[in-house]
C-alpha positions in Angstrom: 143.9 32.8 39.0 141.6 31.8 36.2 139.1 30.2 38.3 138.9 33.8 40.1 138.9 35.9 37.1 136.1 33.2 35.7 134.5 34.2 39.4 134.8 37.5 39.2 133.3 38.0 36.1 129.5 37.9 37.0 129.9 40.7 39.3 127.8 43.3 37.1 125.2 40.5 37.2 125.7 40.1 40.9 124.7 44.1 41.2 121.0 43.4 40.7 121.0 41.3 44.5 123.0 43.8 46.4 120.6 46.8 44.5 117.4 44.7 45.8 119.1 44.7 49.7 119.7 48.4 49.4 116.5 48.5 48.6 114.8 46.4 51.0 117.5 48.8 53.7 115.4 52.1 52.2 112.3 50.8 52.6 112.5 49.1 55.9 114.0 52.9 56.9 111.0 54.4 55.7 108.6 52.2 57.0 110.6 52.4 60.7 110.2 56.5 60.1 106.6 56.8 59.1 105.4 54.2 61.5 107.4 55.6 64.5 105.4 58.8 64.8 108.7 60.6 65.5 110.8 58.9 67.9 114.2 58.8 67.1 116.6 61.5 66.1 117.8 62.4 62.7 121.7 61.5 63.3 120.5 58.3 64.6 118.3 57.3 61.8 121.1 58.3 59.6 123.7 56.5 60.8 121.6 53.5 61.2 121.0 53.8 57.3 124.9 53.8 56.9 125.3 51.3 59.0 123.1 49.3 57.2 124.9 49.7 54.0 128.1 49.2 56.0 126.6 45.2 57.3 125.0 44.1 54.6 127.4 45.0 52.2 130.2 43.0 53.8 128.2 40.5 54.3 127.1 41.0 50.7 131.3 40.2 49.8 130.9 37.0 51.1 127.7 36.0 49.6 129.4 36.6 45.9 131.1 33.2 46.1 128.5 30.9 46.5 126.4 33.4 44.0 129.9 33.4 41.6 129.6 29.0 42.2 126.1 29.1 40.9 126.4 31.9 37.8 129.5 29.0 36.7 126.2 27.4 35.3 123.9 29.9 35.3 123.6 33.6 36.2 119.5 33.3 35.9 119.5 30.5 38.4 122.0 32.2 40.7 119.5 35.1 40.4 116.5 33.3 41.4 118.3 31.5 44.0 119.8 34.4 45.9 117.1 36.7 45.6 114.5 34.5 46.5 116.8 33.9 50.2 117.3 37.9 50.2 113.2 38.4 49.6 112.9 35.1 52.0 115.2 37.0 55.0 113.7 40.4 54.7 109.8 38.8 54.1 109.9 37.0 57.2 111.7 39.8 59.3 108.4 42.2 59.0 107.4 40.9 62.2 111.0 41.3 63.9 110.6 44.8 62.3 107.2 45.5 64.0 108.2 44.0 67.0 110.6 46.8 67.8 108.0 49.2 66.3 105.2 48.1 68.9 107.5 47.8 72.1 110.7 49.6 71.3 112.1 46.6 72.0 114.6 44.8 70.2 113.8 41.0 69.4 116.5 39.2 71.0 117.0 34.9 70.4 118.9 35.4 73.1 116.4 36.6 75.3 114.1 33.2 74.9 116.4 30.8 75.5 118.4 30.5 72.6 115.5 29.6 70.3 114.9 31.5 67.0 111.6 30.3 66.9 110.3 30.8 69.8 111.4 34.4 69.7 110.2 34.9 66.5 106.4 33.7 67.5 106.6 36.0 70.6 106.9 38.7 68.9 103.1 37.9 67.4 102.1 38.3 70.7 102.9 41.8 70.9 102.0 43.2 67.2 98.8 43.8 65.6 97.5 42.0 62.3 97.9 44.9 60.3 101.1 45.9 61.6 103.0 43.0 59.6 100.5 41.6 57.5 100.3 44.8 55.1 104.4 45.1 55.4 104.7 41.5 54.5 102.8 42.0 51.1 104.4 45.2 50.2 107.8 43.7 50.8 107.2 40.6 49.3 105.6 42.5 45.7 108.1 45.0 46.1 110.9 41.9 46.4 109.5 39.5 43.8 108.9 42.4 41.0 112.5 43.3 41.5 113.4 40.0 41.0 111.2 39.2 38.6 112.7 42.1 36.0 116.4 41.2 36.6 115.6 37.8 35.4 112.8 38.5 32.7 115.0 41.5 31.1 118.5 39.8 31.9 119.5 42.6 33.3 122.9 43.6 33.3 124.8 46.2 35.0 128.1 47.9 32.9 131.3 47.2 34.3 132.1 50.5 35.4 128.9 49.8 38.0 130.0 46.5 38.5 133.6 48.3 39.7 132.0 50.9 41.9 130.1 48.4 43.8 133.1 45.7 44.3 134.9 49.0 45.8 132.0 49.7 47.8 132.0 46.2 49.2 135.7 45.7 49.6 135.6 49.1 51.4 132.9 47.8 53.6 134.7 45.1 54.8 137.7 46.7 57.1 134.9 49.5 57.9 132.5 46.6 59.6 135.3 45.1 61.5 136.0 48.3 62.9 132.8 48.9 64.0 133.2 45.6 65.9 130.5 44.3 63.7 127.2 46.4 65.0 128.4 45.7 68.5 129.5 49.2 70.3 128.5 52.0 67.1 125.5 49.9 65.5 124.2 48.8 68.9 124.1 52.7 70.3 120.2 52.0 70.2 117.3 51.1 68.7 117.1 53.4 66.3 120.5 52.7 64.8 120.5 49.2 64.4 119.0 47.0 62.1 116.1 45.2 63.7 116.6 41.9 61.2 120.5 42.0 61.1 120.3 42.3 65.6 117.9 39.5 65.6 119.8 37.0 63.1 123.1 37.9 64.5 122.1 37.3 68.3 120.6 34.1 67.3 123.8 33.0 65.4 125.6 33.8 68.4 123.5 31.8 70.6 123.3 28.7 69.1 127.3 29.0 68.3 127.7 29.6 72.3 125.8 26.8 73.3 127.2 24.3 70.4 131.3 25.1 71.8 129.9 25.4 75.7 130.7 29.0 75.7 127.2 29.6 77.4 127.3 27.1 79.6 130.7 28.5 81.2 130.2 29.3 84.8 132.7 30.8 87.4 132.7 30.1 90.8 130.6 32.0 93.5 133.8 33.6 95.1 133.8 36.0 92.3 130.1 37.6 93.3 130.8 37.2 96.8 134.2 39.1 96.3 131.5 42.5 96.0 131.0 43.0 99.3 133.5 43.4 102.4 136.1 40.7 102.6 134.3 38.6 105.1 130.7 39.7 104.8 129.4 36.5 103.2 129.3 33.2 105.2 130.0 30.3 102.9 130.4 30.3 98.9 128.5 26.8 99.6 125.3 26.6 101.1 123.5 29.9 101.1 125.5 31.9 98.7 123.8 35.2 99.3 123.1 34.4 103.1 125.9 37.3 105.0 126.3 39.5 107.8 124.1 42.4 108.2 125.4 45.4 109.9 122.9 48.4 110.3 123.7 51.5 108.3 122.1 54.8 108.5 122.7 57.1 105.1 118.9 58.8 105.7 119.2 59.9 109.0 121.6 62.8 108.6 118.8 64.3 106.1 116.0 64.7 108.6 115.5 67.5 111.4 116.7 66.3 114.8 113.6 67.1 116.5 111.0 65.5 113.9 109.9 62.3 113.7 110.1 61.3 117.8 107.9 58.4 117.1 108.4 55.7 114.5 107.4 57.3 111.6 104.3 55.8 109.5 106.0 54.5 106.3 103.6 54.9 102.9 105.2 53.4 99.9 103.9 54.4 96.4 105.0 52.3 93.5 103.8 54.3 90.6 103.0 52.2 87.2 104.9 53.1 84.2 106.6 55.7 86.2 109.9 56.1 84.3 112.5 58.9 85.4 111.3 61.0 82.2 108.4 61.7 83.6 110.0 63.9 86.1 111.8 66.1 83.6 110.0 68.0 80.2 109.1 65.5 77.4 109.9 67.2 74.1 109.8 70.6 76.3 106.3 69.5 78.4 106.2 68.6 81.7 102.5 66.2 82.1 103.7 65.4 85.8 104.4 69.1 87.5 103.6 67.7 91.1 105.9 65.1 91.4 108.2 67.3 89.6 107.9 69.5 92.6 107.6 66.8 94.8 111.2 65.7 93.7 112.6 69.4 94.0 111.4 69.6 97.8 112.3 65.7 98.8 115.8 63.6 98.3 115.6 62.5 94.7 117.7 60.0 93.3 118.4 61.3 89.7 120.3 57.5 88.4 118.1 55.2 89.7 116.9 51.5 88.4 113.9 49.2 88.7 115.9 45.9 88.6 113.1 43.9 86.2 111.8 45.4 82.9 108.4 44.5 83.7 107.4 44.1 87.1 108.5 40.4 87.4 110.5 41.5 90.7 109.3 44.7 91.5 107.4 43.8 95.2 110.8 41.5 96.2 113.2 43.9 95.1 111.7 46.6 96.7 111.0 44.8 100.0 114.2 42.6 100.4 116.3 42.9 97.6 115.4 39.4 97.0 116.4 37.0 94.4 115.3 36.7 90.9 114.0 33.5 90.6 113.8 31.4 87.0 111.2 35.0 86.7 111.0 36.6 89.5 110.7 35.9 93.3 107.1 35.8 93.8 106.9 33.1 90.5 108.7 30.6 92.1 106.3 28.0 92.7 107.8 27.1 96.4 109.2 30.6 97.8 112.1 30.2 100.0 111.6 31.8 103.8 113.1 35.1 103.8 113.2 38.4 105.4 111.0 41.8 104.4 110.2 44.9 105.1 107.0 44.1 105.7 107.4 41.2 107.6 110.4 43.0 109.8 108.2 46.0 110.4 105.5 44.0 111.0 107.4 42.4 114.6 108.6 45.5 115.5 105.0 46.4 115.5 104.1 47.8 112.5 100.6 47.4 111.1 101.3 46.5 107.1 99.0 46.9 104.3 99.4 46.7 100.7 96.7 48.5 98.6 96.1 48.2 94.1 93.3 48.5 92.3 93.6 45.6 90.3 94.6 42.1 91.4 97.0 40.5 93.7 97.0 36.8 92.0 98.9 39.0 89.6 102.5 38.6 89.6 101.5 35.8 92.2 101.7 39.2 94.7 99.1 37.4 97.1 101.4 34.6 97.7 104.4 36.7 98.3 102.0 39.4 100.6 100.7 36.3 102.7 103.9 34.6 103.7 105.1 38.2 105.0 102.1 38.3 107.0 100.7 41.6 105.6 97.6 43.0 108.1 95.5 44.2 105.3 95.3 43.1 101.4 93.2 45.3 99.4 92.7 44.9 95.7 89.9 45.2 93.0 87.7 42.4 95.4 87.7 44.9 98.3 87.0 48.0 97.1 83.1 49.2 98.2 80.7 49.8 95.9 80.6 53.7 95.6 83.4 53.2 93.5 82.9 52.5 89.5 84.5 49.5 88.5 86.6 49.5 85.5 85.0 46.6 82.2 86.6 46.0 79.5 86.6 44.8 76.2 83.6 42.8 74.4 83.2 40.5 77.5 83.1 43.5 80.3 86.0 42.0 81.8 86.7 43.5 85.4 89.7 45.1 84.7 89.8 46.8 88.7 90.0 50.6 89.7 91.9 53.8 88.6 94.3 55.6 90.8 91.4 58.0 91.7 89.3 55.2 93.6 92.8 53.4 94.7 93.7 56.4 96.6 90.8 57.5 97.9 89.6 54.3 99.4 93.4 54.0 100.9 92.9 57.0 102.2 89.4 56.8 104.0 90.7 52.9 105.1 93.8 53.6 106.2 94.5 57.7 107.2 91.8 58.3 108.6 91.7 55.1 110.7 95.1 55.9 112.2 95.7 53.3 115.2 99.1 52.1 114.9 102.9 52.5 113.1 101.6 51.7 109.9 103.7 50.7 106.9 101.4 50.8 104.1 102.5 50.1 100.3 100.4 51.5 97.4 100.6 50.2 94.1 99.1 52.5 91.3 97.6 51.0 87.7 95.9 53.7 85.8 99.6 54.7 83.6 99.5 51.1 82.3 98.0 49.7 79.1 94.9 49.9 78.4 95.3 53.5 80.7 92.0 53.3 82.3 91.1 56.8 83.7 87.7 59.1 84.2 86.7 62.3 83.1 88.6 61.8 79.6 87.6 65.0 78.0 88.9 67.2 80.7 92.2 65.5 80.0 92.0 65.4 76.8 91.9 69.3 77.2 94.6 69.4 79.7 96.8 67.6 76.8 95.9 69.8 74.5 97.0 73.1 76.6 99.8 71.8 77.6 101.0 70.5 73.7 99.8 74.0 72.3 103.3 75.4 72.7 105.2 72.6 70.8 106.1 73.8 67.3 108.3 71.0 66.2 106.5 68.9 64.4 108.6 65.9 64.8 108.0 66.7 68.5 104.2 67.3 67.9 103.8 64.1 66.4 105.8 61.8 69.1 103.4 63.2 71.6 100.4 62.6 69.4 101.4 59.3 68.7 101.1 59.0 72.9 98.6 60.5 73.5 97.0 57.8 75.8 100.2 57.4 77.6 100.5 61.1 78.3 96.7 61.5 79.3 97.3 59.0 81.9 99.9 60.3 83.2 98.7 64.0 84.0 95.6 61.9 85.5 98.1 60.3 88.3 99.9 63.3 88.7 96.6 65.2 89.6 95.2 62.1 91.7 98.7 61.8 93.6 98.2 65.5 94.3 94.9 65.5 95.4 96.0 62.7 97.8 99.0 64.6 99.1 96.5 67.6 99.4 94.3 65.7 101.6 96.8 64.0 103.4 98.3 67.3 104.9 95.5 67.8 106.9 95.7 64.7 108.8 97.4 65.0 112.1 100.0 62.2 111.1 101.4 64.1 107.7 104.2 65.2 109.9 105.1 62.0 111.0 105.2 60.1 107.9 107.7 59.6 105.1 106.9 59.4 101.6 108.7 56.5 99.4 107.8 57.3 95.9 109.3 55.1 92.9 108.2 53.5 89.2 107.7 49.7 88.8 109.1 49.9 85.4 109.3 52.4 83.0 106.5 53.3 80.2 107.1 50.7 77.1 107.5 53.1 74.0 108.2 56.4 75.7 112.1 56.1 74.7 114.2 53.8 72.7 115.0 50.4 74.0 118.4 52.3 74.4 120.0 50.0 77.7 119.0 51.8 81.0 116.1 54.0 79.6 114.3 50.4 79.9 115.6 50.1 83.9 115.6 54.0 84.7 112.9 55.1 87.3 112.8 57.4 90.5 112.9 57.4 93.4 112.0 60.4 95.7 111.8 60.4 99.5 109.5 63.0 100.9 108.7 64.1 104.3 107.9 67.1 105.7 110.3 66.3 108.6 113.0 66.8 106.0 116.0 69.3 106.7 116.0 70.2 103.0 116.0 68.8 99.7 119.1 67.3 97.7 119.4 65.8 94.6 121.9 62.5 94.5 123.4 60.7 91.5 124.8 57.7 92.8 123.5 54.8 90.9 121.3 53.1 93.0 118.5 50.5 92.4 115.0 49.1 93.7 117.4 46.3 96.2 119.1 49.3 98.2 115.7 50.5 99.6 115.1 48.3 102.3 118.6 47.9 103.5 118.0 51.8 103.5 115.0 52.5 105.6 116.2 49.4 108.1 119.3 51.2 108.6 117.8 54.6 109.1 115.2 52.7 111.4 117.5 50.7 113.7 119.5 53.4 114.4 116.8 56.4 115.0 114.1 53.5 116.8 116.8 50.9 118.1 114.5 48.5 116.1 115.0 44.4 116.3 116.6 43.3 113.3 118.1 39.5 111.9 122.1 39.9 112.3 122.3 38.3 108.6 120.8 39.2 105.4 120.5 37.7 102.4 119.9 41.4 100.1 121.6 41.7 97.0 121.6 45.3 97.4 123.2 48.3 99.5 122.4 51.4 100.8 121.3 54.3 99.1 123.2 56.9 99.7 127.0 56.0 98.9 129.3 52.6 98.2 132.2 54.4 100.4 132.1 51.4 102.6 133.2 49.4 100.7 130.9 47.6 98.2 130.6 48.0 94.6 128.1 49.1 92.7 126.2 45.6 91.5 122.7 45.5 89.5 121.9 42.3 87.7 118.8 43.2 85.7 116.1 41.0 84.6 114.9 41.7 81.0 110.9 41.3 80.1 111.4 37.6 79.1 112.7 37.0 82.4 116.4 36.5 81.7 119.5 37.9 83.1 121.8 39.4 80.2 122.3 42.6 81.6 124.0 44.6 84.5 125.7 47.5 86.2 128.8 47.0 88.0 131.0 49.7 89.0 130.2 53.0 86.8 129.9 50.3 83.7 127.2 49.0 82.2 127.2 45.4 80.7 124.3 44.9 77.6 123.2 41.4 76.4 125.4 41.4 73.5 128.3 41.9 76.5 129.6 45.0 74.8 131.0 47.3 78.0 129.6 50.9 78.3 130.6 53.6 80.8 127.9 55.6 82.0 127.8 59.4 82.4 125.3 61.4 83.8 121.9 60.8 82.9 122.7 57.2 81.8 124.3 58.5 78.7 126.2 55.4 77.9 129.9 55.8 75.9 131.6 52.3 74.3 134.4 51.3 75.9 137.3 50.3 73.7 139.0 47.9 76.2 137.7 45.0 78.4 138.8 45.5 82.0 140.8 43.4 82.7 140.4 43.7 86.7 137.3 41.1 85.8 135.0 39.3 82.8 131.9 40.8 83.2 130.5 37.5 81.4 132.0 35.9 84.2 130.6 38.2 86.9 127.0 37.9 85.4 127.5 34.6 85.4 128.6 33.7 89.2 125.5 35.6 90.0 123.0 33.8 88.0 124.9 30.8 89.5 123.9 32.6 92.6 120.5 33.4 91.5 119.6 29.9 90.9 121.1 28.1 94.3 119.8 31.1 96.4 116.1 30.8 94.8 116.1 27.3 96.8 118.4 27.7 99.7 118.3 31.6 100.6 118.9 30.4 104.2 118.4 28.3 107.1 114.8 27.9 108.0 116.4 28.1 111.7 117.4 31.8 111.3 113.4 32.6 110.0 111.8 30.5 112.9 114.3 31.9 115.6 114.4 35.7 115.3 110.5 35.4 114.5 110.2 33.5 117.3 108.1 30.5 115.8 107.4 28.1 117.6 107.3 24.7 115.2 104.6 22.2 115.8 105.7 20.0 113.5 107.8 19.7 110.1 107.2 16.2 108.3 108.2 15.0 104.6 107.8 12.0 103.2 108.5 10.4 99.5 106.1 8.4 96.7 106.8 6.9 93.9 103.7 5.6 91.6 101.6 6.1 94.0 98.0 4.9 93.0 96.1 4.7 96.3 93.2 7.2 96.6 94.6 9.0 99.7 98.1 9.3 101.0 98.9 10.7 104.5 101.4 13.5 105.4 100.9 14.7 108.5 98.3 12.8 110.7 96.5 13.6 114.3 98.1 17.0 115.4 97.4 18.4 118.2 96.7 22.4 117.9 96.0 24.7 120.8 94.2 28.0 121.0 95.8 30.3 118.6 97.1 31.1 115.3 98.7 28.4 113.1 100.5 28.6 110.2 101.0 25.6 107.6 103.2 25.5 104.7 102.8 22.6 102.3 105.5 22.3 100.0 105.7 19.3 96.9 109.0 18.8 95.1 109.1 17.4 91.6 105.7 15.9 91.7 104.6 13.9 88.3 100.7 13.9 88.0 99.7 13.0 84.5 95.9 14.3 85.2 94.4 17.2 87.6 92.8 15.1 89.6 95.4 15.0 92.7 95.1 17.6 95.4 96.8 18.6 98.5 94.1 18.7 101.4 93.9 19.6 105.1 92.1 19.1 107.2 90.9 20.3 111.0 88.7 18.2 113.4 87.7 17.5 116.8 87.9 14.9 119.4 84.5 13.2 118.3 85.8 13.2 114.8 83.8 15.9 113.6 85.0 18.4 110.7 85.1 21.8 111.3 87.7 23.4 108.5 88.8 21.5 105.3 90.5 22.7 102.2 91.7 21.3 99.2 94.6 22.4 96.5 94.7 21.4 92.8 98.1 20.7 91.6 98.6 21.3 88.1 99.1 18.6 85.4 103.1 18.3 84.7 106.4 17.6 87.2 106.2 22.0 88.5 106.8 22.7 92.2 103.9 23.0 94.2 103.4 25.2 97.5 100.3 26.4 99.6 100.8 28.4 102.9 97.4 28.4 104.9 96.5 29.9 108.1 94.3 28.6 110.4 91.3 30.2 111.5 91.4 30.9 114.8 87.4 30.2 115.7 87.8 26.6 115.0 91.3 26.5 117.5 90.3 28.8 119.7 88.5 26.1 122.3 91.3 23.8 122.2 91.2 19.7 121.4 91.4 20.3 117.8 93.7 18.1 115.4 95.3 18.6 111.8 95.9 16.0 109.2 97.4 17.0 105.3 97.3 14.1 102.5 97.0 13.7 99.1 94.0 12.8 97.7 93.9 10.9 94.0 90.9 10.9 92.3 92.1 9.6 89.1 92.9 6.0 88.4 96.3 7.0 86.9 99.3 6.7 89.3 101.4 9.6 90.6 104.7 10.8 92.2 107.0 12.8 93.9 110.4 13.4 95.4 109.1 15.1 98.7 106.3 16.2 100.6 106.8 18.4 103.1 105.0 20.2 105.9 106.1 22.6 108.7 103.2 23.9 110.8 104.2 26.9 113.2 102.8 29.0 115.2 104.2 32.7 116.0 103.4 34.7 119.5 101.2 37.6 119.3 100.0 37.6 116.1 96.3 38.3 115.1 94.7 35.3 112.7 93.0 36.4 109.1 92.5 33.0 108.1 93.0 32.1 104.1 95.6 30.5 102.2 97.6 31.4 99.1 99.5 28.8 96.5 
């Protein structure tokens, strides 16, 4: 008891630290306010403050004893010690700080792997100089000036301070563990929680995880599986997502019986940045009236998610409810085969196209459009040139082409050229960052007129502070009208449905406050349409194609593969059977996050149920019907195997009706000879031919290796050769050519594909393979994608 009392006697010295982290709380508050612009409410910002006090003090309680050990010898060193750590912490958390600041985004260790460092230099990558260099001094003088006067002046505080602050601190301590420790009241949203106490804590968790095995736990497939109908799936083993795929129509019932007698042209538009907000007032405005209306005259799906942050998975999701990949489908360096819209549509006759005005190495979207076959790619290298191309920067970088040109050369290209079904996907760019658009000032005056009748000024400034981002959206809103406009006219409106969803939402419209991050549209307009409806069943970017199939095969009798390997549903309702299941892939490509039956699971795996309009309430209780860790876990399990084996390549080849010409592989270990054979002396008939070159685990130590066909003639003579860099390292490599059918078309041509070394330094790999194929009545465009 002496030892204590000794202890406890340098608590009015001890006041001076937990006075400098109140202070460091007030002035990261202030800074988080004035550099905001707005965003945030008051009740949020003030509870954050209190829950700030709340965390640091009891964290502050604990803190005393080594501070109490040190003050035994000297209350000047234990001073200098533990306010040098305190400026130390709150110092080097600026850019954690400004992080959230630029992105609204919450740094997350978590999110990068577990690594504290790596996280922390990420966030560089997304601030500007000034935005924590000039925070970083203020704190640091602010910090050090504090510290420097407790210890020049010996500063102590009475005893009847000393008392108020133990109580304070004491008082703190049951309060915090009620909170759950900033998990389910401190973690509401970004606004509320501490940007330096989230990013420590989720690190400290992290590292603790992986040190016991905790994050390494994984449950069996069986439990993802146990989702669907008892039944659906066909092994737990080998192709974990591969199951049965019964046709079901939820769209049908909400079109006129007479309409649409032919297929229907299909014309996707995936807006950028086009976050559900968009289609309601912001802060009492609305910048997108049209597809406001649009969504008041179509089926609009009010709870809907993207199922990436960023547009990662956007395409894949969208088109097949695809896997995820290590970052998305199309990133995987050997993409698996595996059913589309586009390439489904495409042999039932559909003509496909994909139009953007920027680029479709992107995202690696090229690859991912040329192993679905798609008839036309059109990006910023194919637009004519009566349209003004967008430079930027110092360097008059070619940035592409704003939604105006996108849709009018989609228009004059494809509408107006109407041949065939066509099934035609637009992807917009102008509501991204940098927000490229023409005639600015007329904008700038539309922003104006429609701001003029804001008052708040908490409200004015928000909007001020986007001003850019607003801008650019009333210039898609007008160009999407325009197009609609224009599109009326044509004789094939009538027979053409409308699919109309965001990527990803805006970054720094709302608070990184769980689904705000996820929650886009989606609106299905046709003028074949019975009447419009509004539907809240939480749906996501994966249900669309199992949608519009179903709706499809039913109305059209179209051929479709009797399995599927979609993680998603149908649109309109999980009464058969299925639960609600969204993984969702954050922005640094990891899968923390989900929605599973009316609940939504965050990274920190705190449960929430969700209400209408995604408002999120903490849930007291796990279920205990299931571990949501668990569940999240079987499916990245999932994820993983099904990015490699999604399923047979029998199943592709036969309802495709593929004809294989040959599929080879072969092994090398330190190989050092110049050139090393694959395939050799192939015969290929008139025709088109694909080839799909695939290299497992390879280890080249130097650039200098390449994959290389080529296509010759009976007397030898060349007449199509290509060659394929693969990068220095041990990454999967893959390249899908197709032939071109002037050099086949005469017959007694031959293939051959081999490695060709050109350094002296020896190489490897696991496997080489090749499968060349060749599909009936398919048209040859001749180029390759890797």
């Amino acid at each position: 008891m002496k030892f204590i009392s000794r202890l406890l006697r340098f608590f009015p010295e001890f006041c001076g630290i937990v006075f400098l982290h109140y202070g460091y709380i007030v002035l990261y508050r202030t800074w988080g306010l004035l550099a905001m612009g707005g965003r945030g409410n008051a009740t949020d910002i003030l509870n954050g403050i209190v829950a700030d006090v709340i965390v640091i003090s009891a964290i502050l309680l604990f803190l005393y004893i080594p501070y109490g050990l040190i003050a035994l010898k000297s209350t000047r060193k234990a001073n200098i010690i533990m306010g040098l750590a305190s400026i130390f912490f709150y110092v080097l958390s600026a850019p954690v700080q400004a992080y959230f600041i630029s992105t609204s985004q919450l740094l997350n260790a978590a999110a990068h792997n577990c690594s504290v460092c790596n996280a922390y230099f990420a966030a560089f990558n997304e601030i500007t100089l000034p935005g924590w260099i000039l925070p970083m001094i203020v704190l640091s003088l602010a910090g050090s000036w504090f510290l420097w006067w407790l210890s020049k002046k010996r500063v102590v505080f009475p005893s009847a301070v000393g008392k108020v602050v133990l109580a304070v601190l004491l008082i703190s301590l049951p309060v915090a563990i009620e909170l759950r420790m900033n998990t389910a009241f401190l973690n509401k949203n970004g606004y509320r929680i501490s940007k330096p106490y989230h990013f420590a804590r989720t690190g400290i968790l992290c590292i603790t995880d992986k040190i016991t095995g905790k994050a390494s736990r994984l449950t069996g497939i069986e439990l993802f599986q146990s989702l669907r109908i008892e039944g659906s799936y066909m092994s737990p083993d080998a192709y974990p997502l591969l199951r049965k795929y019964k046709p079901e129509d939820c769209l049908g019932r909400y079109f006129k019986p007479e309409a649409l007698a032919e297929k229907p042209d299909i014309v996707m538009i995936i807006v950028e940045g086009l976050s559900d907000q968009f289609l309601h007032p912001v802060k009492g405005v609305s910048f997108m009236p049209f597809l406001q209306e649009l969504s008041r005259e179509g089926i609009y799906w009010d709870h809907f998610l993207s199922t990436s942050e960023r547009d990662q998975n956007t395409l894949p999701s969208i088109l097949g409810g695809l896997p995820y990949g290590d970052n998305g489908f199309t990133h995987m360096p050997i993409v698996p085969f595996h059913f589309s819209l586009l390439n489904i549509l495409k042999h039932n006759h559909y003509n496909t196209a994909y139009f953007t005005g920027q680029w479709t190495w992107f995202r690696s979207t090229d690859k991912f459009l040329s192993f679905n076959n798609t008839d036309v790619v059109a990006d910023a290298g194919e637009f004519p040139e009566e349209y003004d191309k967008i430079l930027f920067g110092e360097d008059d970088y070619f940035w592409g082409y704003n939604d105006r040109a996108l849709l009018d050369f989609y228009y004059k290209s494809r509408v107006q050229s109407h041949e065939q079904q066509r099934f035609d996907i637009i992807q917009t760019g102008s509501m991204k960052s940098p927000f490229f658009f023409d005639n600015k000032e007329h904008y700038n005056r539309e922003f104006e007129r429609l701001t003029s009748s804001v008052y708040n000024s908490e409200d004015r400034a928000f909007l001020e502070s986007k001003k850019e981002n607003l801008m650019s959206a009333i210039f898609t809103d007008d160009m999407l009208r325009q197009f609609f406009e224009k599109y009326a006219e044509n004789p094939g409106y009538n027979n053409t449905i409308f699919v109309i969803t965001g990527n990803y939402p805006m970054p720094g419209m709302t608070a990184n406050e769980a689904l705000n991050k996820y929650h886009v549209p989606l609106v299905l307009y046709s003028p074949a349409l019975i009447s419009s409806e509004r539907i809240h069943t939480i749906s996501s970017h994966n249900d669309i194609a199992s949608s519009l199939l179903g709706f499809m095969t039913e109305k059209y009798s179209l051929e479709t593969p009797h399995l599927t390997t979609s993680t998603g549903t149908v649109l309109c309702t999980v009464a058969n059977g299925d639960k609600t299941f969204i993984p969702l892939l954050d922005r640094n490509g990891n899968i923390r996050e989900m929605v599973y039956d009316n609940y939504y699971y965050d990274a920190e795996q705190q449960i929430y149920s969700i209400g209408e309009g995604f408002q999120l309430q903490p849930v007291a209780q796990r279920r205990k019907d299931i571990r949501p860790q668990d569940l999240l876990e079987a499916f990245i399990k999932v994820n993983a195997k099904s990015s490699v084996d999604l399923m047979p390549d029998s199943l592709f080849f036969t309802f495709f009706n593929y004809t294989i010409l040959a599929d080879t592989a072969t092994s090398g270990r330190r190989v050092r000879s110049e050139y090393r054979n694959i395939l050799e002396d192939l015969p290929i008939n008139p025709g088109i031919h694909y080839i799909d070159i695939s290299l497992y685990n390879p280890e080249v130590a130097m650039e200098e290796v390449f994959v290389v066909f080529e296509l010759y003639d009976e007397s030898d003579n060349l007449l199509e050769w290509q060659n394929f860099g693969i990068p220095e390292g041990n990454m999967d490599f893959s390249v899908r050519i197709e032939l071109d059918n002037q050099y086949t078309s005469h017959g007694n041509t031959y293939l051959k594909v081999f490695l060709w070394n050109q350094s002296p330094i020896a190489y490897s790999f696991e496997k080489a393979r090749v499968v060349v194929y060749t599909p009936a009545n398919s048209t040859p465009s001749g180029h390759a994608t890797n």
